[in-house]
N, C-alpha and C positions, 0 to 999 in steps of 0.2 A: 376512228374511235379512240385513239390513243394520243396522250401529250405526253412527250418523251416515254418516261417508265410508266404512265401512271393511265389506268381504262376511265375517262372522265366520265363516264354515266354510275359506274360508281360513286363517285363525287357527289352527282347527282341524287342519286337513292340514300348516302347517307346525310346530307341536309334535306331531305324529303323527311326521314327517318327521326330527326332532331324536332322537327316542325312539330310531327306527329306527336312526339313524347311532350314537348313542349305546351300542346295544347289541352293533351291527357292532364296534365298535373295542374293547369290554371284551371280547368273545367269540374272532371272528376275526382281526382285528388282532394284540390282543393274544400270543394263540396266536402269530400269527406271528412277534413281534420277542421275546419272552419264555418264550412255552411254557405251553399251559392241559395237562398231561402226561396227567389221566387222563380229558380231555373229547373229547369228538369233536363240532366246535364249526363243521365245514363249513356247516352250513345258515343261518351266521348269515353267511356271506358277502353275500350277496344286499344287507342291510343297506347296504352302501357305494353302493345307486344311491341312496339319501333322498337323494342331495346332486343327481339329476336332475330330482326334484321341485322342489325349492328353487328350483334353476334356470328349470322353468316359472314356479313361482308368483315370481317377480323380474321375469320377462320380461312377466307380469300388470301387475304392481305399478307398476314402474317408466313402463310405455307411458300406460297408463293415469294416473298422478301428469303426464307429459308434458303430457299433453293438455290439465289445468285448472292449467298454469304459466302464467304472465306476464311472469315477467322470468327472464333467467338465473339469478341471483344464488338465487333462492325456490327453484329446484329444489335448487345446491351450498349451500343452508343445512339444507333440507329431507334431503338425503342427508349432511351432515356428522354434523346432529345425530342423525339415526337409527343410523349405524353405529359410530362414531368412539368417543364417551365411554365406550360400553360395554365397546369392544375394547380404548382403552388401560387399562382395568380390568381386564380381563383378563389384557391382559399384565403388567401389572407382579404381580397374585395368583400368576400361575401360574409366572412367571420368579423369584419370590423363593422361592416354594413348591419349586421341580425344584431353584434354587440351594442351598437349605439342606439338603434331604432328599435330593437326588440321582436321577438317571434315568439310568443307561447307555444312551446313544447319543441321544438327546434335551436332552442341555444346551448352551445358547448363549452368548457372551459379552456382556457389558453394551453394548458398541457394537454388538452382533448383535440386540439387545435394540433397541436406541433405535432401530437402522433398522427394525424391524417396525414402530414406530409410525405410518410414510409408509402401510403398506398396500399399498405399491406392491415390496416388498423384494426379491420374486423377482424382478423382471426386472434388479436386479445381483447374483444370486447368492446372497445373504444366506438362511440357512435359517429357518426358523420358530420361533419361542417356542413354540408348540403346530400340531403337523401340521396341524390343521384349518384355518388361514391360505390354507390355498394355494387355498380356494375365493372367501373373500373377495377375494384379487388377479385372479381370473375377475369378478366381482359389481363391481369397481370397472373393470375395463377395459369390460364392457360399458357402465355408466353413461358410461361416457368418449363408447364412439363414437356411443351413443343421442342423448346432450347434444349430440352435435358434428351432428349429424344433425336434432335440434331447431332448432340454433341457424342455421344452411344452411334451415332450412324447408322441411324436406325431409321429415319423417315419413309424409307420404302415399305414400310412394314407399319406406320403409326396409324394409318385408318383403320387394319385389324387390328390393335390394340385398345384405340377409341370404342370398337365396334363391340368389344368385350366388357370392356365401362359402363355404357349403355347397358349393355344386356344387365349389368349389376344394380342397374337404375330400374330398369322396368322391375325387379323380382323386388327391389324396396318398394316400388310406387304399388307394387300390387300386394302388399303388405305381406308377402312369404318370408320378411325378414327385417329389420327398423334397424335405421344410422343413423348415426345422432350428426346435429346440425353440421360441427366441425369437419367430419368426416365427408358427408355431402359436399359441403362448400370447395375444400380441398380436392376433390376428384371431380367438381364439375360435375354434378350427380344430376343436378336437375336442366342445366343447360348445354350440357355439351353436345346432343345433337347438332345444335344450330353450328357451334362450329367444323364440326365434324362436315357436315351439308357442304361450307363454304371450302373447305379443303377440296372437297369430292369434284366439285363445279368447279377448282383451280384445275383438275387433273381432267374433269372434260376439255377446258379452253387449252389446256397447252397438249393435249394426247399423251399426259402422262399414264401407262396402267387400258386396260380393256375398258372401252366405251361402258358395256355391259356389267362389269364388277360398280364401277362408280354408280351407276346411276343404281343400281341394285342397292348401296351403300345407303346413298340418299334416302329411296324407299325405305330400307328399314328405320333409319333414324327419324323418318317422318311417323312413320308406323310406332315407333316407342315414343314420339312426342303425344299420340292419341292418350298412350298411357299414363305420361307422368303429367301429361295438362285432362285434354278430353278429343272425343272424336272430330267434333268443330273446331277446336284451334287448332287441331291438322291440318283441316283442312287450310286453314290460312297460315298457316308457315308452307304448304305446299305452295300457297301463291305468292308468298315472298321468296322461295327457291328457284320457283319458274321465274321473278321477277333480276335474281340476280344471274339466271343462268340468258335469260332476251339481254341485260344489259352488258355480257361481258361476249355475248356470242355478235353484239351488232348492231339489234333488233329496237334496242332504246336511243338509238343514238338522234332521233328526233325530242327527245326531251335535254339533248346536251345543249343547251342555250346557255344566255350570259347569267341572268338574272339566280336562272339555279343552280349556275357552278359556283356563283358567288355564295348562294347558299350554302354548299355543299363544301366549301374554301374556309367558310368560320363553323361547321355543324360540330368539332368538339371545343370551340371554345362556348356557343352557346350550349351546348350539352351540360356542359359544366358549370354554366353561370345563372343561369336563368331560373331554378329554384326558388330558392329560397329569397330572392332580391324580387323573384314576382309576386310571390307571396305578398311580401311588405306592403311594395303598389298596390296589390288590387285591396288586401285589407285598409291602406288606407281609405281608398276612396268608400268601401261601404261606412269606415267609419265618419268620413265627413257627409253622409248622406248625398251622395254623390251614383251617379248613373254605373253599376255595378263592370256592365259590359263597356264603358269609354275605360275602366281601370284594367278590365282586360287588355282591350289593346294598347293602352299605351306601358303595359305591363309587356306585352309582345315588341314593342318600339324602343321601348329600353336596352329588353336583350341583347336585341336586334343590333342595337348600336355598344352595347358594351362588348358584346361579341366581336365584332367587328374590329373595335378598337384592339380588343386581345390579341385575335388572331394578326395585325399589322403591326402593335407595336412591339408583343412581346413572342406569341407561338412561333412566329416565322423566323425574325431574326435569331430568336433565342435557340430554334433548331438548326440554323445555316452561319449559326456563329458556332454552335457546339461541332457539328458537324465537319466545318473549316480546320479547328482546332482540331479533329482527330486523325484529319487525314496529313497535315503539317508533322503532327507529333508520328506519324506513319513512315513520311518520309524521311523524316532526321534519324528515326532507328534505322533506316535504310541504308541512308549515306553516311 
């Protein structure tokens, strides 16, 4: 189940994860800000929790990179070069692409544009180059308090802290008390169970901590997601928790194939690209009166291949060139 550091069914579930969102926003989305007129496109709602998966498999990822850090610096190099290069490629594709061609209600201005590059944009207001941003400003506030929580040497102790956050989520979600947006956003008010899950399920696969504390942890944070969503999307983040606790204990490693690791190899460059540039396609073709679902898919085929493109010409290199350089500039402090 393992290539070198990295548990590839993971991989798997998050281009699984990508697909899903992916097909949420050309179906139901879509529908909603534009209109799919002769579709009845309800069941593709569902799609918009992939991004609670994501959210486990980060709080995986991330705990776990923690743990075989050494210096501050190796982790903020480790996580610049992983997210950053890809996304300002992104944005700047997808903001020329909506500039030229246009999107009602979706276009930004060039200084709306250059703040998205901080990744931090929403907490002054600035809106998105592509909607799908606003989980990355979740993905980097977590990394924030986890690093800060590292750096205190404190990680043995950070799932009871998490677990205390939460309990401050459920007493807002049950209205004994209101937080205004910023404050939510900032503590991860509504999401951080999921990460918290993915922490827990690192500390099952390695026997970090009492079998029995973690999985208890899990529980409740399933138990407070009843709260802040509902009793049915419990139930389904229970089965993406079981889903990443089968993939890293073994048990998915029949779904480790070529076809889906390739997926799973580009799922945050298409995570990131595939908005607002599928949008364009499929509107074009209703506007040339054209067969609604052939602009779906070649709105999925585009992606597919822009993705692609990103993650080989620019994600990969651009992280094992940044990467090269930090460990070079390592050894010369050395010697």
């Amino acid at each position: 189940m393992q290539s070198g550091s990295r548990l590839l069914a993971l991989d798997v579930l998050r281009g699984i994860a990508a697909v899903v969102v992916m097909l949420h926003h050309y179906l139901y989305h879509f529908d909603e800000i534009y209109g799919h007129p002769q579709w009845d496109v309800g069941w593709a709602d569902i799609g918009r929790y992939g991004v609670e998966l994501f959210f486990m498999l980060s709080g995986f990822v991330i705990f776990w990179s923690l743990q075989r850090t050494e210096q501050p610096l190796d982790f903020v190099v480790s996580r610049f070069s992983r997210l950053f290069p890809a996304y300002w490629a992104a944005i700047a594709l997808t903001f020329v692409t909506v500039s030229l061609v246009g999107l009602p209600g979706r276009e930004v201005s060039g200084t709306e544009a250059l703040w998205n590059l901080s990744m931090a944009h929403q907490y002054l207001d600035v809106p998105h180059v592509d909607g799908v941003y606003w989980t990355l400003v979740l993905e980097l506030t977590f990394y924030f308090w986890i690093f800060l929580a590292w750096l205190a040497n404190n990680l043995r102790h950070i799932e009871w802290l998490f677990a205390a956050v939460i309990g401050v989520s459920v007493l807002h979600h049950s209205g004994v008390f209101a937080l205004d947006d910023d404050l939510r956003r900032a503590f991860l008010l509504t999401y951080l169970p999921f990460f918290l899950i993915g922490m827990c399920v690192y500390n099952l696969y390695s026997g970090r901590g009492a079998a029995w504390q973690q999985w208890g942890v899990v529980g409740y944070s399933l138990l407070a997601s009843a709260v802040i969503f509902s009793p049915a999307l419990a139930l389904l983040f229970t089965g993406f928790a079981a889903l990443l606790y089968l993939a890293v204990s073994g048990r998915l490693a029949f779904l480790v194939t070529p076809p889906l690791l390739w997926l799973g190899g580009i799922s945050y460059a298409l995570y990131l690209i595939h908005q607002n540039i599928g949008y364009i396609i499929i509107r074009h073709f209703y506007a040339e009166g054209w067969q609604p679902a052939l602009g779906v898919a070649v709105a999925v085929l585009v992606s597919l291949l822009l993705a692609s493109l990103m993650a080989v010409w620019v994600e990969r290199p651009a992280m094992a060139w940044i990467r090269s350089r930090w460990r070079s500039a390592q050894r010369l402090s050395l010697g």
